[in-house]
N, C-alpha and C positions, 0 to 999 in steps of 0.2 A: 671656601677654605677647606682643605680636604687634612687630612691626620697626618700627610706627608711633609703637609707644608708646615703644621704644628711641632712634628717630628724633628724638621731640619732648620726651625727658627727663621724659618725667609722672611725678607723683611717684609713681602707682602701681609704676613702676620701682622706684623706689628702696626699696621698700615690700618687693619681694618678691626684688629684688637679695642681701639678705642670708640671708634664708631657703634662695636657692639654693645658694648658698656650703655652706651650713651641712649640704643636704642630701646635694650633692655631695661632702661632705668625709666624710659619715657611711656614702656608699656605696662608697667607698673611700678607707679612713683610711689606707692607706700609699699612696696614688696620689699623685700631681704636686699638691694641692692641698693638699695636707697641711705644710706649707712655710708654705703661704699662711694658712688657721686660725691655725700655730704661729704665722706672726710677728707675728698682731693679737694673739692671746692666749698671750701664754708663757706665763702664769702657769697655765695649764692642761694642762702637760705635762711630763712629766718627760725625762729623758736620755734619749736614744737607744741602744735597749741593744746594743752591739757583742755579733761573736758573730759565727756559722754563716750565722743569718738577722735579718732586721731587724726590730725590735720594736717596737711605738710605746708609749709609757705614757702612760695618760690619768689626770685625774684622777677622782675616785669620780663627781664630779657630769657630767664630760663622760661618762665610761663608760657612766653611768643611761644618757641618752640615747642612745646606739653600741645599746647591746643592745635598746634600745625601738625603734630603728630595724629593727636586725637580727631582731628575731621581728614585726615588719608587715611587713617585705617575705616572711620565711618563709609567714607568715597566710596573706598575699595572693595569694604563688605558688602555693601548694598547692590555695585556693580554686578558681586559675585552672586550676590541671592538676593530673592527680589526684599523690598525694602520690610514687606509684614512679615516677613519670618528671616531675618538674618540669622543664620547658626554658627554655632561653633566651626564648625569645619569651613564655614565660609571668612571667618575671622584668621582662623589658623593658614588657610589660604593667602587672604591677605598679607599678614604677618609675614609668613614666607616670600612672598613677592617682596618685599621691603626687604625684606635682610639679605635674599639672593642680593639684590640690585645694589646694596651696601658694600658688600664680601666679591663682586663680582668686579665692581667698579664700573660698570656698562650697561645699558639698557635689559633689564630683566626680562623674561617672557611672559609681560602682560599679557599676551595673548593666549596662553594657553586655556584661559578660562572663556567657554565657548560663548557666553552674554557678553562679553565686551566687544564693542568693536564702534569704528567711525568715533563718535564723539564723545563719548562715554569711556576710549581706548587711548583716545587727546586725553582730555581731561585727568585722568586717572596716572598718563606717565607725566605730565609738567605736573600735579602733585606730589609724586614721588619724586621727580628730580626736584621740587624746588623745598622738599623735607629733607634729606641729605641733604641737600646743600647747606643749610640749616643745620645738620647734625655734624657735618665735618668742622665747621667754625668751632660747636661746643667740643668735638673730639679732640681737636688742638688743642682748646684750650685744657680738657684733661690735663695733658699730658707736659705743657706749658708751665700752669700756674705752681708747681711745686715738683719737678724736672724727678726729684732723687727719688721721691713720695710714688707719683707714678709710674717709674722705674721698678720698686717692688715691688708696684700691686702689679705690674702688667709680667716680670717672675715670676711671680705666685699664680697665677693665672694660667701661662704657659708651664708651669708644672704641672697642675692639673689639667689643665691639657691632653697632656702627652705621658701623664698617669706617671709623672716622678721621674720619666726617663728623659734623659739628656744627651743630644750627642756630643763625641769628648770633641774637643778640638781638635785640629790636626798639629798645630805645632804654635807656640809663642810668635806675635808679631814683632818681631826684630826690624830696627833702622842700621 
């Protein structure tokens, strides 16, 4: 999704606006975003458990998807570096490969990271296809469960975006 397409509101925006949410939210569920998920979908979460440390509760069917997330980016890091020393940069790789593969809508460039290959190169894309797959159902239902709700938030978001600039329309749609 490149600043042009942010720029000129293509619907492919909006297409992959929720997906990111979704993935952002799964890579870190107690991060700043989490707020944001909870207030389109309450119904997806339970209390906040007070205490020592902070706890999120999800529900079973959000959960499936947190830990399907959470063992493809393990898959993927481990693919990228070998399993005693997973680094950051092998994570942030990963990472990237999911969210190309998201924003792209098509098979990402697993291959660009020269340890994968043969079965390790399998394995690694039916995980990420079958994690989106999984993430576009909850992406819908962002966008679903409360129509007017994620309509602003997904405004607000393409504003900052696009750093407040909007292009004007070109004329009133007339029947």
């Amino acid at each position: 999704c490149t600043a042009a397409v942010a720029e000129d509101c293509d619907v492919e925006l909006f297409m992959v606006l929720p997906r990111l949410v979704v993935l952002c939210f799964l890579d870190k569920p107690l991060g700043g975003r989490t707020e944001l998920v909870r207030s389109l979908l309450p119904h997806r979460f339970g209390p906040v458990s007070e205490g020592s440390g902070q706890t999120l509760r999800l529900d079973s069917e959000l959960k499936v998807v947190y830990d399907r997330f959470k063992e493809t980016m393990t898959l993927l890091t481990s693919s990228i570096a070998p399993a005693s020393t997973p680094s950051v940069e092998a994570r942030r790789s990963a990472w990237e490969t999911i969210v190309r593969q998201a924003v792209i809508g098509e098979e990402a460039d697993v291959m660009r990271h020269a340890c994968l290959g043969g079965a390790a190169l399998a394995e690694s894309r039916k995980a990420i296809a079958e994690l989106l797959h999984s993430v576009e159902r909850w992406s819908l239902e962002l966008q679903r469960h409360c129509p007017e709700d994620w309509n602003q938030c997904s405004a607000i978001l393409v504003h900052c975006l696009t750093g407040g600039t909007q292009k004007d329309s070109p004329s009133k749609f007339q029947v």
